[in-house]
C-alpha positions, 0 to 999 in steps of 0.5 A: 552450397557452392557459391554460384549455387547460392547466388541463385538461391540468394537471386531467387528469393529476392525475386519471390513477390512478397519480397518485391512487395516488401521492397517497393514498402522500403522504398515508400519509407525511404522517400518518407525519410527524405521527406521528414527531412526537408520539413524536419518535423520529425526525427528520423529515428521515428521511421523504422524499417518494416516487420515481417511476422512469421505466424507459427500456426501450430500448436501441436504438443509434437510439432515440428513447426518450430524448426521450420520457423526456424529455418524460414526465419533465419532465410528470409533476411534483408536489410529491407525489412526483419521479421519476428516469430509469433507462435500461436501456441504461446499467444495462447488465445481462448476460442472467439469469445467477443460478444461483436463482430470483429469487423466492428472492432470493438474488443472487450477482452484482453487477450483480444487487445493483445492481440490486435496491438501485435498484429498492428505492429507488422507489414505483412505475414507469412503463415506457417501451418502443418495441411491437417485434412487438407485445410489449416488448423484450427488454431490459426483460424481462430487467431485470423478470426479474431481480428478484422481490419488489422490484416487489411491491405498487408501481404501474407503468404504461406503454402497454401491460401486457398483454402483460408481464403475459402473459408475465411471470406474478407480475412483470407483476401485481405491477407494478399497472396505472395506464394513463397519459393520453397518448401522446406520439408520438400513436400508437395502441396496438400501433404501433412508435414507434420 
């Protein structure tokens, strides 16, 4: 690529909301910092910069997820935040099997508690899932299904929200839209990638 031409690129993707949301989080941490170190109460080693999780949201035994993760982790980079991959069909989760309602938050299995802790770790999302029937799969459904306040007020975005949104109600809102710039696999919406 020219370097003109990745400029561009580079100017594009510094401009797509989730990272204009991500920035605007730094600046918040930043002025937190300054904060800290006026009343040095704290160390400032404690604040650490924003993780991105990338929800690999697949788990089909040929999948080509994996590589699109890939390329979308090693893209989204800046010294504003990192991100990690949580592939979904590592986490492993059974389907819903807690006796409450997430809302309640009262989880009494394991893999649940798991789970709640490694969302809570992150700022945001971005989804990443194959259109199976033009819908998301199930896997990811039931990882977003699992938890409740632990998604509230962090910015996600993905391919296509609307129907997450659709069918998952308060979880899908609370996971605020931040379309991304590109499709890796040059399709269009409400094709099977995969």
């Amino acid at each position: 690529m020219k370097t003109a031409q990745m400029r561009r690129h580079r100017k594009r993707h510094e401009s797509t909301p989730l990272s204009l949301a991500l920035l605007a989080n730094q600046r918040y941490l930043n002025r937190c910092k300054l904060h800290l170190l006026r009343k040095k109460e704290f160390l400032v080693s404690e604040i650490t910069i924003p993780k991105i999780g990338l929800i690999l949201g697949t788990n089909r035994p040929r999948r080509i997820g994996g590589t699109i993760a890939e390329w979308t982790q090693n893209h989204l980079t800046s010294p504003a935040f990192e991100t990690e991959l949580i592939d979904l069909e590592k986490v492993g989760l059974p389907f819903l099997d807690e006796p409450d309602i997430p809302a309640h938050g009262h989880y009494t299995q394991a893999h649940t508690q798991v789970w709640s802790a490694t969302i809570q770790q992150y700022a945001g999302f971005v989804l990443l899932f194959p259109q199976y029937n033009w819908g998301y799969p199930a896997v990811l459904k039931n990882a977003l299904d699992y938890l409740y306040a632990e998604w509230a007020h962090k910015p996600g975005g993905d391919h296509c929200l609307r129907q997450p949104r659709r069918h998952a109600g308060p979880i899908g809102d609370a996971l605020r839209d931040q379309r991304a710039a590109h499709d890796p696999a040059g399709g269009e919406s409400g094709i099977d990638h995969e």
